[in-house]
KEKOL-578666 format. One record per residue: residue in one letter; x, y, z of N, C-alpha, C, O, CB in turn; residue number from 1. Coordinates in pm, 1 decimal, m for minus. Glycine has a CB too. Layout:
A; X; Y; Z; X; Y; Z; X; Y; Z; X; Y; Z; X; Y; Z; NUM
...
This chain:
X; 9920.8; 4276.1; 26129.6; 9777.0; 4269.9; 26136.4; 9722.1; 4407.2; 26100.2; 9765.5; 4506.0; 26159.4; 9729.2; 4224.7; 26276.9; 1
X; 9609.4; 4420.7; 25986.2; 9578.9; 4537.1; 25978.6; 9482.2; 4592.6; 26040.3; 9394.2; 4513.0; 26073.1; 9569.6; 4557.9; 25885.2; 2
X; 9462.6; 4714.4; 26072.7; 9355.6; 4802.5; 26101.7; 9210.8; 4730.7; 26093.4; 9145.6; 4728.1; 26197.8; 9365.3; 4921.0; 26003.7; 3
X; 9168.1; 4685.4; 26002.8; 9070.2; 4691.1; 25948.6; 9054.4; 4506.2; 25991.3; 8940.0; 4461.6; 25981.6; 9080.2; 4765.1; 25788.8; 4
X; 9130.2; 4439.0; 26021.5; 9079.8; 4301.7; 26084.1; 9086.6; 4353.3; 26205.2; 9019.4; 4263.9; 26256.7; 9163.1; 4157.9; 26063.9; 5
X; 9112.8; 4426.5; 26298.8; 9161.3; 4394.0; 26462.0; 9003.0; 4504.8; 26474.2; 8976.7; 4525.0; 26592.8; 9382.1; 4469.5; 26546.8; 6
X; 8901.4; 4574.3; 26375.8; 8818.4; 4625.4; 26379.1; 8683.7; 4541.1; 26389.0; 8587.9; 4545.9; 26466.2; 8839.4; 4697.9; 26294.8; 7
X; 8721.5; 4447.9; 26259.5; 8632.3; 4328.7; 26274.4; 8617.0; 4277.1; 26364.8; 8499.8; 4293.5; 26398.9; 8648.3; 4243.3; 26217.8; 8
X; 8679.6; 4206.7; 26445.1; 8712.8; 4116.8; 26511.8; 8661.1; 4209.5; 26669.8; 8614.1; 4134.0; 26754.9; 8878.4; 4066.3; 26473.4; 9
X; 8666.3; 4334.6; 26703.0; 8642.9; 4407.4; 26791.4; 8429.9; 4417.0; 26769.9; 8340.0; 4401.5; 26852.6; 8758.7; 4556.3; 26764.1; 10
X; 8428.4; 4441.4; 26654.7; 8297.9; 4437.3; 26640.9; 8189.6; 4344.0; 26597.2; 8070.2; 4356.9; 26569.9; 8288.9; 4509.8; 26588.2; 11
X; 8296.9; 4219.8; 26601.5; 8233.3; 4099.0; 26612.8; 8222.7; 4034.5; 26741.6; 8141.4; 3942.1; 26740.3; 8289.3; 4018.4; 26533.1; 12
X; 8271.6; 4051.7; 26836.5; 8297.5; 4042.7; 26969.8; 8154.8; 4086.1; 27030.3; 8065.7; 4024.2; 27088.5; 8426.2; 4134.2; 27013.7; 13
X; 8177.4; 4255.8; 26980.0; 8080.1; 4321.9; 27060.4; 7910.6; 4250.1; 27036.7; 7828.8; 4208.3; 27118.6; 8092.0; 4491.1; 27013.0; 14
X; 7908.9; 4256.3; 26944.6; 7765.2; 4190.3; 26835.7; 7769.1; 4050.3; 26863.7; 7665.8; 3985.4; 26847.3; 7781.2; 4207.5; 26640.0; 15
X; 7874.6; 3993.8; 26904.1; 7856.0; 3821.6; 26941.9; 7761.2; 3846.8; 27124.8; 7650.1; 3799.5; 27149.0; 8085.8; 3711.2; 26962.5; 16
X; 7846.1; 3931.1; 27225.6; 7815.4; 4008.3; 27330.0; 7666.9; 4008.0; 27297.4; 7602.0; 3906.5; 27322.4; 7892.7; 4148.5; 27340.2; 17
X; 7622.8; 4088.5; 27256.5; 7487.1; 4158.9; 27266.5; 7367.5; 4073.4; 27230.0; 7250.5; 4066.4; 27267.6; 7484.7; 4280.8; 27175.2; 18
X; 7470.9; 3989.5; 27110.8; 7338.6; 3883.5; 27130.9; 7310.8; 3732.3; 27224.7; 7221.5; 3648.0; 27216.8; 7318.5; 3836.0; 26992.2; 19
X; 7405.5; 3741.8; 27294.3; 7425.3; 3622.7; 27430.2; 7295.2; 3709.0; 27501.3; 7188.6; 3656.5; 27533.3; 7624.6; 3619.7; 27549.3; 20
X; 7328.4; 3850.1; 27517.8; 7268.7; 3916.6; 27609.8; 7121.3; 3931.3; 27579.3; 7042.2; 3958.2; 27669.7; 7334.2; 4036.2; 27626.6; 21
X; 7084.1; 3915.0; 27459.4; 6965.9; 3943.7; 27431.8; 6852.7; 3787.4; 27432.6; 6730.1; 3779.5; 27439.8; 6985.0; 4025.7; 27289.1; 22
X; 6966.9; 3672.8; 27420.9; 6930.3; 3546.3; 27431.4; 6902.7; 3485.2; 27566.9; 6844.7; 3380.6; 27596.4; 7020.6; 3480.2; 27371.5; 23
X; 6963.2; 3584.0; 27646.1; 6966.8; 3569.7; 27819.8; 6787.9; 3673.0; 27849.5; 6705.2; 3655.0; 27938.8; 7172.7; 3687.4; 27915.0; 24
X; 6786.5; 3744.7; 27768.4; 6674.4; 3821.9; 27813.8; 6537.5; 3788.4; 27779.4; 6436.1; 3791.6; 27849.1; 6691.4; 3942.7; 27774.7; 25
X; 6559.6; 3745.5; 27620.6; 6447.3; 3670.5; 27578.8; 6348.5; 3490.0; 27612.1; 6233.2; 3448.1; 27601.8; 6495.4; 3679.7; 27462.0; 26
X; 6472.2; 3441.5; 27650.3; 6482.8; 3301.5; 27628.2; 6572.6; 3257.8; 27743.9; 6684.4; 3207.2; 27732.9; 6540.3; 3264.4; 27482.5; 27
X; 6509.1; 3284.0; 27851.4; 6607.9; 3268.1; 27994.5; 6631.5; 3101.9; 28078.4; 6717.5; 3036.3; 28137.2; 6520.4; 3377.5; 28124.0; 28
X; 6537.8; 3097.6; 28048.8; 6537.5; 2895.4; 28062.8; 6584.7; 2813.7; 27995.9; 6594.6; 2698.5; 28038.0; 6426.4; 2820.9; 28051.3; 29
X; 6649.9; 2867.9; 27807.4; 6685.8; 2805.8; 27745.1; 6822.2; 2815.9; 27801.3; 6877.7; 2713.1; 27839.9; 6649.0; 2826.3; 27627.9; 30
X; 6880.4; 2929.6; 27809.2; 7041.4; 3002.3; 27846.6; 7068.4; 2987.0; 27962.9; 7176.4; 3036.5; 27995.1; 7065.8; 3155.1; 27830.7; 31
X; 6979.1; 2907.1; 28088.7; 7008.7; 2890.0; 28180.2; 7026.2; 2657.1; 28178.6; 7079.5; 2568.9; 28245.8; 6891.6; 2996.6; 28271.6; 32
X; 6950.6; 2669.3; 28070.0; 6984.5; 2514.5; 28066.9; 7103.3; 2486.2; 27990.7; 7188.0; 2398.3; 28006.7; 6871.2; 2428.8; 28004.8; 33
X; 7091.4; 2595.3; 27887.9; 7236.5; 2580.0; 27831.9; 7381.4; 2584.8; 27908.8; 7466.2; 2495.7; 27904.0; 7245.9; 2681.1; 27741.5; 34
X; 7390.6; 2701.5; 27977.0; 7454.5; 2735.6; 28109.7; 7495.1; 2643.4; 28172.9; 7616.8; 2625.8; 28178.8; 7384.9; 2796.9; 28193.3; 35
X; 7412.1; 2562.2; 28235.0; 7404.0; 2465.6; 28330.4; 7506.6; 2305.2; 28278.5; 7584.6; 2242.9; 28350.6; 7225.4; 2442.8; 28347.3; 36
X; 7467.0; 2274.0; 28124.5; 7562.8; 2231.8; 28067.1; 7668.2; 2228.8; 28060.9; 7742.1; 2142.3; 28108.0; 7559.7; 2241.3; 28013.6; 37
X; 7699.3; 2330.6; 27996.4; 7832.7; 2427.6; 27974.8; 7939.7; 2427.3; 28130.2; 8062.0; 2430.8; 28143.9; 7762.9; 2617.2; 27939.3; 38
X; 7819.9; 2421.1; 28234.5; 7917.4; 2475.1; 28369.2; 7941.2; 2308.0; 28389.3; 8057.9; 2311.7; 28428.3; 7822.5; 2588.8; 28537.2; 39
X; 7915.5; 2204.6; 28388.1; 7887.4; 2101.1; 28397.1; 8015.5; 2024.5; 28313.5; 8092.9; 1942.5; 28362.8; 7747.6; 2090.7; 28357.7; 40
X; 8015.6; 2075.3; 28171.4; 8145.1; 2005.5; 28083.6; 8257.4; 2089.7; 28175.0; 8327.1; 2019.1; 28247.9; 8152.0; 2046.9; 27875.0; 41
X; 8277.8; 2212.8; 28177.4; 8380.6; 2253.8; 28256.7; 8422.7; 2227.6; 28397.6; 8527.2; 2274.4; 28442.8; 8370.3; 2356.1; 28251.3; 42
X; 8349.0; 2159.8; 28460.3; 8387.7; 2075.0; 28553.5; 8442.3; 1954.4; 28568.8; 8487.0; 1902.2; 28670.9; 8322.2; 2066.0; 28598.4; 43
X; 8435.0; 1912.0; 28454.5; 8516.6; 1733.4; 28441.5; 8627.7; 1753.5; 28488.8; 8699.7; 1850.8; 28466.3; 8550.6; 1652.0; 28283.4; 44
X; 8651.8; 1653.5; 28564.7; 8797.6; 1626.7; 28622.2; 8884.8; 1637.4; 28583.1; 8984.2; 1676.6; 28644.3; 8830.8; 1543.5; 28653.2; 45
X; 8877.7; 1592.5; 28414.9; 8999.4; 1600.6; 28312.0; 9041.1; 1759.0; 28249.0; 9129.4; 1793.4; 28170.4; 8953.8; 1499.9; 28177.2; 46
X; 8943.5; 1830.0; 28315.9; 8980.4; 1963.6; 28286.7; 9092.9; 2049.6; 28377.1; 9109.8; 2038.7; 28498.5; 8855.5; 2031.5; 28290.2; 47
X; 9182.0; 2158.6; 28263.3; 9260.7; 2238.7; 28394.8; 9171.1; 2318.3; 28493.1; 9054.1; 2313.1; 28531.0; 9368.9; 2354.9; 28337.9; 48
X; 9259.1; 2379.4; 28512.0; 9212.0; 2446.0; 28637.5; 9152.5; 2556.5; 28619.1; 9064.7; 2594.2; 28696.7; 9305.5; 2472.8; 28726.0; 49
X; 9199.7; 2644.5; 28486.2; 9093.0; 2772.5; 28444.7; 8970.8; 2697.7; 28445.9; 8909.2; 2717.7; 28550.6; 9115.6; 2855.3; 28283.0; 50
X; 8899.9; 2599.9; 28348.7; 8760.5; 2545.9; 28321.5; 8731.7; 2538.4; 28417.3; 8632.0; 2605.8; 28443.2; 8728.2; 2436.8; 28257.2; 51
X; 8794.5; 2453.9; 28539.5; 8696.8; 2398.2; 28643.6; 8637.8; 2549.5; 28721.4; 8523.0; 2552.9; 28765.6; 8790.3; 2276.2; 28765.9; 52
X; 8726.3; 2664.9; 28730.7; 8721.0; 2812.2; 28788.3; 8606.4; 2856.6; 28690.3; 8497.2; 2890.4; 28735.9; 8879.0; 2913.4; 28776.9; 53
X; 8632.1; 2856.2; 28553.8; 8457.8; 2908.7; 28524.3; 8364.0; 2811.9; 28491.4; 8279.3; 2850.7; 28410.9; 8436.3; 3008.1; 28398.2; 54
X; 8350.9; 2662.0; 28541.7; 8235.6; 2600.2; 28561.3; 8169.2; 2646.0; 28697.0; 8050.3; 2628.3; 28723.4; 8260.1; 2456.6; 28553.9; 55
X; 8269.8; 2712.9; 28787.4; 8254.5; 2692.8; 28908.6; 8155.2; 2881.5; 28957.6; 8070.6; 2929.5; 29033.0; 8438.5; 2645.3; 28979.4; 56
X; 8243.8; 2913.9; 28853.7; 8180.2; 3054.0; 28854.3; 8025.0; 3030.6; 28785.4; 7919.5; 3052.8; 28844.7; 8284.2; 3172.3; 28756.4; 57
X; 8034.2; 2995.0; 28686.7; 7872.5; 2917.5; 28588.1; 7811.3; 2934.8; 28686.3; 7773.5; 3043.9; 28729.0; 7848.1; 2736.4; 28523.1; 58
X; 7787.8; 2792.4; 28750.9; 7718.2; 2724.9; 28857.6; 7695.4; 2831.5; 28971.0; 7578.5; 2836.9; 29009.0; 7801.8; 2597.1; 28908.9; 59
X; 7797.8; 2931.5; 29043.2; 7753.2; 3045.2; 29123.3; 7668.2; 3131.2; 29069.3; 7587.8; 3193.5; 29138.7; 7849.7; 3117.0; 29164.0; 60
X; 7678.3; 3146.5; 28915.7; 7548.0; 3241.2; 28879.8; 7452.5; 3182.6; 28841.6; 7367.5; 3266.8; 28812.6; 7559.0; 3335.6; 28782.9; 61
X; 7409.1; 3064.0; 28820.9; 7259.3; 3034.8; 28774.8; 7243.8; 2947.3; 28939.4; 7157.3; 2859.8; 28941.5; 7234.1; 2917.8; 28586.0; 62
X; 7317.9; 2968.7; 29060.3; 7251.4; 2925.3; 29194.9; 7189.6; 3087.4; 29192.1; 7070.1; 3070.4; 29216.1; 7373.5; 2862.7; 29351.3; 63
X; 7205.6; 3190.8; 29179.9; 7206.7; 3320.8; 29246.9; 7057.9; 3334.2; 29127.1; 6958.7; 3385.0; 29179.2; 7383.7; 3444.7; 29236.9; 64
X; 7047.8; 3305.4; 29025.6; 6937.5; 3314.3; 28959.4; 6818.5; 3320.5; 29028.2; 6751.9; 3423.5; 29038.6; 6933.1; 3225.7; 28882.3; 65
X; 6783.1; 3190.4; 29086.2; 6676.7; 3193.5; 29163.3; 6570.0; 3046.9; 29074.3; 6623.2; 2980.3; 28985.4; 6609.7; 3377.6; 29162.3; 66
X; 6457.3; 3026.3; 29108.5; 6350.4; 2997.7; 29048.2; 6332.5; 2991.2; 28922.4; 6346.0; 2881.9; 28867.3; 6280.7; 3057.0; 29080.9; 67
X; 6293.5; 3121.2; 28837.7; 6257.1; 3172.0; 28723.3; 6414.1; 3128.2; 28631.6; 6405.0; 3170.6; 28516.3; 6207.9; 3348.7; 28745.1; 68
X; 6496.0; 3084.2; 28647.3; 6623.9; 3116.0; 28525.4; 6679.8; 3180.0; 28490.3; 6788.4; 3143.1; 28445.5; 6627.3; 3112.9; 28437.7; 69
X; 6641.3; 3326.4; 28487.1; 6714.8; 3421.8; 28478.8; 6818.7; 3479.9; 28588.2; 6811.1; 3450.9; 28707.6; 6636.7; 3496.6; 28447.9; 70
X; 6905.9; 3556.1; 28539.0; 7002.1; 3602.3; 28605.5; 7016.3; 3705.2; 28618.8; 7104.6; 3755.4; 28688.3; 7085.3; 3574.9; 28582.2; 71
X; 6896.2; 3789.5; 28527.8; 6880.7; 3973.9; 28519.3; 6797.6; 3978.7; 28684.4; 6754.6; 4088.4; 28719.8; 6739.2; 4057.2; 28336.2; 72
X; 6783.0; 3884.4; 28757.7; 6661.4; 3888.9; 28836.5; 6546.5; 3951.8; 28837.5; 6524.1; 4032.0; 28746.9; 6683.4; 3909.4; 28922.2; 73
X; 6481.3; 3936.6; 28906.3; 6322.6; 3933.4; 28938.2; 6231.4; 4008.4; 28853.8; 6119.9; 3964.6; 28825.4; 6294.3; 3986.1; 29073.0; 74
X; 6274.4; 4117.8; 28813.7; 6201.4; 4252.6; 28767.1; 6187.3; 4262.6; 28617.5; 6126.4; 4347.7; 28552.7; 6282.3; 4383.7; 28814.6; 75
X; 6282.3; 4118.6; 28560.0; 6309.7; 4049.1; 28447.9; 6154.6; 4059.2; 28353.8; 6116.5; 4139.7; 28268.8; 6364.3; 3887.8; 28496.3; 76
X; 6100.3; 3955.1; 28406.2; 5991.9; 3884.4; 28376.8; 5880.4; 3881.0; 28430.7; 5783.3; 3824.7; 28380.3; 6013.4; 3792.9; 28374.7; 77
X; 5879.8; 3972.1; 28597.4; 5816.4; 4023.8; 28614.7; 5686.6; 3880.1; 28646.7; 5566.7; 3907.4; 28640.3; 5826.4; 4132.2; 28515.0; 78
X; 5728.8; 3751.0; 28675.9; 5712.9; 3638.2; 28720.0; 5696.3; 3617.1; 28840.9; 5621.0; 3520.9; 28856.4; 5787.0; 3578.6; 28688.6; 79
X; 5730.9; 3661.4; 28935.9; 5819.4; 3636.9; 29103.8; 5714.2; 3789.5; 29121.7; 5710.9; 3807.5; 29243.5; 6078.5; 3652.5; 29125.7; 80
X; 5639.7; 3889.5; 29060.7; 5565.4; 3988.4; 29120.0; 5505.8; 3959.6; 29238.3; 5554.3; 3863.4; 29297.8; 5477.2; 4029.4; 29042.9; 81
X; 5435.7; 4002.5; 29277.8; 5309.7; 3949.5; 29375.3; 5223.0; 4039.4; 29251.6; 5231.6; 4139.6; 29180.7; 5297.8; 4010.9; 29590.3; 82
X; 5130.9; 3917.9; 29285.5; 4927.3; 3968.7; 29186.9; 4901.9; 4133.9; 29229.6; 4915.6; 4150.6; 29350.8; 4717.9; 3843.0; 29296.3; 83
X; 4873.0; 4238.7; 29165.4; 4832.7; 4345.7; 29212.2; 4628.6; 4314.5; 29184.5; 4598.9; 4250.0; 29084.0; 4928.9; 4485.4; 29119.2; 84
X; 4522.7; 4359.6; 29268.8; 4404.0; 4316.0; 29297.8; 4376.3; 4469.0; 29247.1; 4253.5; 4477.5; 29246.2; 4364.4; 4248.2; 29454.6; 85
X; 4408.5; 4542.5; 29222.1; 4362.6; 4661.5; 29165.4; 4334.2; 4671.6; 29026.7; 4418.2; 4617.8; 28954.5; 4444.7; 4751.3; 29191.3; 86
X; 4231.0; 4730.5; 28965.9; 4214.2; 4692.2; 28821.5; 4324.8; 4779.1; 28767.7; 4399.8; 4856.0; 28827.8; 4059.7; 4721.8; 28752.5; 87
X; 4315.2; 4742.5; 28614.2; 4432.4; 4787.7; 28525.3; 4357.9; 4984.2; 28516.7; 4427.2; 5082.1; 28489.1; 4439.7; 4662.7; 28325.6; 88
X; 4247.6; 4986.3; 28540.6; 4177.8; 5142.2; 28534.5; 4223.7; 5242.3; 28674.9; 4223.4; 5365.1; 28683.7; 3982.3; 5121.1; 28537.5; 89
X; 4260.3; 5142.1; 28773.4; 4271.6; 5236.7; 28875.0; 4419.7; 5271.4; 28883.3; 4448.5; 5346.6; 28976.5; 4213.8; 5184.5; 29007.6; 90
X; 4510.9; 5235.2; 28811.2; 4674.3; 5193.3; 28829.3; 4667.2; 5324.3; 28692.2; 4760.7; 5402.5; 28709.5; 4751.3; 4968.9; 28790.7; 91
X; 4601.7; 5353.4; 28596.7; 4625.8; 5430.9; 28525.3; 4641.0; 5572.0; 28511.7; 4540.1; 5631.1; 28550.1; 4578.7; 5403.0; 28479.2; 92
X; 4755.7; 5666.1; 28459.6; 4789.5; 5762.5; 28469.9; 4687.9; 5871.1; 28411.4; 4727.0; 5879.2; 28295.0; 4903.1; 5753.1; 28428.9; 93
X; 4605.6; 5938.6; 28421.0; 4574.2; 6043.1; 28341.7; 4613.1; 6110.2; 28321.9; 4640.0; 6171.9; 28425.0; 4516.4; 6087.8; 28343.4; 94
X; 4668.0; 6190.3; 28182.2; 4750.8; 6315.6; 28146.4; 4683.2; 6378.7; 28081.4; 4640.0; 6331.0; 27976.5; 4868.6; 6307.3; 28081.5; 95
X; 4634.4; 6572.6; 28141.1; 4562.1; 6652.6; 28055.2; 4656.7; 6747.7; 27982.9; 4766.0; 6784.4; 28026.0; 4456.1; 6724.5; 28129.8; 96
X; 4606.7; 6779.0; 27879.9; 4696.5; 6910.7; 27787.7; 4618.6; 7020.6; 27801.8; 4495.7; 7020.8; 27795.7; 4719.6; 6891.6; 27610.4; 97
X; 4686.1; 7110.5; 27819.9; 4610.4; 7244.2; 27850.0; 4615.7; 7313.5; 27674.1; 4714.0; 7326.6; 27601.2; 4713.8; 7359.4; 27996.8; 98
X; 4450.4; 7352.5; 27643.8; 4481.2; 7411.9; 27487.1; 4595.4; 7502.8; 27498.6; 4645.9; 7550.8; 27600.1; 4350.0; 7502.8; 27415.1; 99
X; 4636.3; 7522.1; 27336.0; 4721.7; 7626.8; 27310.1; 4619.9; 7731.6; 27306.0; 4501.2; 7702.8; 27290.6; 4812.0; 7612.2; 27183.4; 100
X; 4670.5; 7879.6; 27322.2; 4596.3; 7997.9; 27309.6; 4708.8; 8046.8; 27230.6; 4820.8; 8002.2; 27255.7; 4544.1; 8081.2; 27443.9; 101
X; 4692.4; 8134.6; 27136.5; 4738.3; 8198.5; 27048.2; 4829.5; 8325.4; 27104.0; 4757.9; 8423.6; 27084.7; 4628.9; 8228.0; 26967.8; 102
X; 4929.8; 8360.9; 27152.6; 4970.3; 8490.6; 27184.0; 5044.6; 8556.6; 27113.9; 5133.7; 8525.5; 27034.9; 5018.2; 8498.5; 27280.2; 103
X; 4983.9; 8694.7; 27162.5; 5024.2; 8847.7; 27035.4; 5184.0; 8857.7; 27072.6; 5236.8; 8848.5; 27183.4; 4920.1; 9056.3; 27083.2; 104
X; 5254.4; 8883.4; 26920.4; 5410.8; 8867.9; 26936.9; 5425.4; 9007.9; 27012.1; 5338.0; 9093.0; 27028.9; 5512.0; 8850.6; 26776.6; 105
X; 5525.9; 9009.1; 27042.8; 5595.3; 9160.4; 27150.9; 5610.8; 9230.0; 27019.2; 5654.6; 9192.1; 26910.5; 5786.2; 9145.6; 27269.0; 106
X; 5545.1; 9381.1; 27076.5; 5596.3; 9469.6; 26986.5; 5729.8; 9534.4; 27001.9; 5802.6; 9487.2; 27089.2; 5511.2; 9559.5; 26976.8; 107
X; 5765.2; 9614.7; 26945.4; 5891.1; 9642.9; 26938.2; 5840.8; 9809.5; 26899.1; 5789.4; 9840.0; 26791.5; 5989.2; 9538.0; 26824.9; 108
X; 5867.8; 9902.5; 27007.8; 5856.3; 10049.5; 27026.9; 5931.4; 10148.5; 26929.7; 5921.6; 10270.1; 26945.9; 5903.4; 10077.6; 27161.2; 109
């Protein structure tokens, strides 16, 4: 096997990874119904015993989800907040810049 497939294949992994992860972040109800599926076929009876262990794991993480679908929890979506009654003007940061003033370089004696 050369170099250059076991590279591919490492960075196709990673990039397959990142975009589960980004499909979990964007689109959390879809990946949690999908999920739910998925944990669901791996539970059939007719399955060994690894499947039924990660249907079983599945199903422990989209119980731990909550409500909303996601599994990044709460701070996700920012859904599950409580209402803040304060306007968006009083929550705001003001930042002042102090002018530049021009200073005389060091002389040199």
């Amino acid at each position: 096997m050369s170099f250059y497939l076991v590279q591919a294949v490492i960075i196709g992994a990673v990039v397959g990874a990142s975009a589960l992860v980004a499909l979990d972040h964007f689109f959390p109800n879809w990946t949690s119904r999908y999920l739910g599926r998925l944990a669901d076929t791996l539970l059939a009876p007719q399955r060994n015993a690894l499947s039924r262990w990660l249907g079983q794991q599945l199903h422990a993480k989209l119980s731990r989800a909550g409500g909303c679908g996601t599994s990044s929890g709460c701070g996700s979506c920012k859904g599950c907040a409580p209402a803040s009654n304060t306007p968006m003007e009083d929550r705001a940061q003001v930042i002042t810049i102090a002018p530049l003033t021009p200073q005389k370089p060091p002389q040199h004696g």
